[in-house]
Structures are given as C-alpha cells and as structure tokens.
Wavefront OBJ file of the C-alpha trace (Angstrom):
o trace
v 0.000 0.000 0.000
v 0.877 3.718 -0.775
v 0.309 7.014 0.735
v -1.008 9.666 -2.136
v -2.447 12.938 -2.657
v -5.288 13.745 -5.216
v -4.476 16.110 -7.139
v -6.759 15.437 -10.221
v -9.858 14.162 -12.170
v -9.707 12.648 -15.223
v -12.179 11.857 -17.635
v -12.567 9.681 -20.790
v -15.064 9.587 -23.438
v -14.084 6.113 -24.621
v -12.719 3.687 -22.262
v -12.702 -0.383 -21.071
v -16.077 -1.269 -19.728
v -14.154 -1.748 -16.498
v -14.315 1.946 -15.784
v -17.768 2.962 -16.619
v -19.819 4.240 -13.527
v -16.204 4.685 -12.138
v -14.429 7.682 -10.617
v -10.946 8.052 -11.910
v -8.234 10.355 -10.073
v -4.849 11.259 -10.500
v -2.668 11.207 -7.747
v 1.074 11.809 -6.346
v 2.540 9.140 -4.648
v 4.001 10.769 -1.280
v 6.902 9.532 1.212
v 5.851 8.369 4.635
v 7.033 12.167 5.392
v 4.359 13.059 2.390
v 7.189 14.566 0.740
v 6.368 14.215 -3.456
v 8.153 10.943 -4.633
v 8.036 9.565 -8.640
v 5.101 10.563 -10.924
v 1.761 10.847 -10.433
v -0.838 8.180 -11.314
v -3.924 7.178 -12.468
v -6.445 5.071 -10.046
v -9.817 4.293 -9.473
v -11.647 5.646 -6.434
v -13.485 2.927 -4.506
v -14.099 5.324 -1.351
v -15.215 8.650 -2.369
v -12.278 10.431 -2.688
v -11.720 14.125 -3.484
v -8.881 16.674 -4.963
v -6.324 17.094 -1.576
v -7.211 14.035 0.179
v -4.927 12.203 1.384
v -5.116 8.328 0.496
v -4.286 5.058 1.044
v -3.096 3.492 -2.715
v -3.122 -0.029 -3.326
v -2.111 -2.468 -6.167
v -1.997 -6.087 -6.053
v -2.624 -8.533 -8.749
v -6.174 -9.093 -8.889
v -7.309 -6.783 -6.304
v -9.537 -4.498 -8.757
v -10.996 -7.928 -10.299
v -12.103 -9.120 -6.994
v -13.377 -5.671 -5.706
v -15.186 -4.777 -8.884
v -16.370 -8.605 -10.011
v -14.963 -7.726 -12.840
v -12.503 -10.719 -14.473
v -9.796 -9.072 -16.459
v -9.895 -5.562 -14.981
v -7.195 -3.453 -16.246
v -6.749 -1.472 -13.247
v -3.455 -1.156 -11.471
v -3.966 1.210 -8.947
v -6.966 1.820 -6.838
v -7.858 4.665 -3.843
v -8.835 2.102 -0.711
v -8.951 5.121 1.997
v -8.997 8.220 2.888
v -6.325 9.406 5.431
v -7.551 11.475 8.516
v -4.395 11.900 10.612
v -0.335 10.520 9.989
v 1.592 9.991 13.036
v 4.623 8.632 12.482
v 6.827 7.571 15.965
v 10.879 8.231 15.594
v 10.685 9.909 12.418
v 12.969 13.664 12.292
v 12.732 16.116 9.281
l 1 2 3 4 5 6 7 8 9 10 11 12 13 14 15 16 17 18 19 20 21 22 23 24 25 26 27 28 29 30 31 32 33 34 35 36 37 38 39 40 41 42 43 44 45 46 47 48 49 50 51 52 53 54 55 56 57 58 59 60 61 62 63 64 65 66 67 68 69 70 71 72 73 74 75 76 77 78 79 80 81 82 83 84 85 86 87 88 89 90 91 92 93
C-alpha cells in the first residue's frame, strides 16, 4: 500500500467497460514524510475520494478484479482510503 495525494480528475469519453460508472483520479505518490516521490498516477476511487485528500493506494494482482467482479480488470492502482491523521513515531525532518 501507498500514501497519495489527489491532485486530479480525469475523464474519458471512450474507455474499457471496467471503468464505466467509475471515478478516476490522479494522484502523487508521497513519502511516509508526504514529501512528493516519482510521478503521479492514475487510479480508481473505490471510497469517495476528493482533490487534496490524502489516500491510502493499493495495487496487487487481482485486487480491482475481486473488488469490482470484474474478471480481467485493467486497473493497477486503486484509492482504498482516505487518510484522517499521519503519526509517524521516531521519524525527524
């Protein structure tokens, strides 16, 4: 699992039928420190999501297929939760 910021909607007029009825966001992947790290990425919100939450990413094989019920769902990442608070003991700046 990942910790990300939304920072985006994005919208397609033609896509797989695995994303219709779907909300799709893009979002930076952040550090534990939720410092910016690599590029940000497409996933599907499963929670309700908006632009400057916080969220909890995930991406295993298979996880959008059995969330969805969809078979061959090609989703790779997918917004699980939305992050209240992050406490993190024995970390420094």
């Amino acid at each position: 699992m990942k910790i990300g910021k939304v920072v985006g909607n994005l919208w397609s007029t033609h896509c797989h039928d695995a994303y219709n009825s779907r909300k799709l966001m893009i979002v930076q992947p952040l550090s534990p420190k939720l410092q910016e790290i690599g590029m940000a990425t497409m996933a599907i919100d499963y929670v309700g999501a908006g632009i400057g939450d916080l969220v909890v990413m995930g991406s295993a094989p298979g996880l959008a297929s059995q969330v969805f019920g969809i078979p061959r769902a090609p989703i790779n990442e997918m917004i699980m939760g939305i992050i209240d608070d992050v406490t993190a003991e024995g970390m420094t700046d």
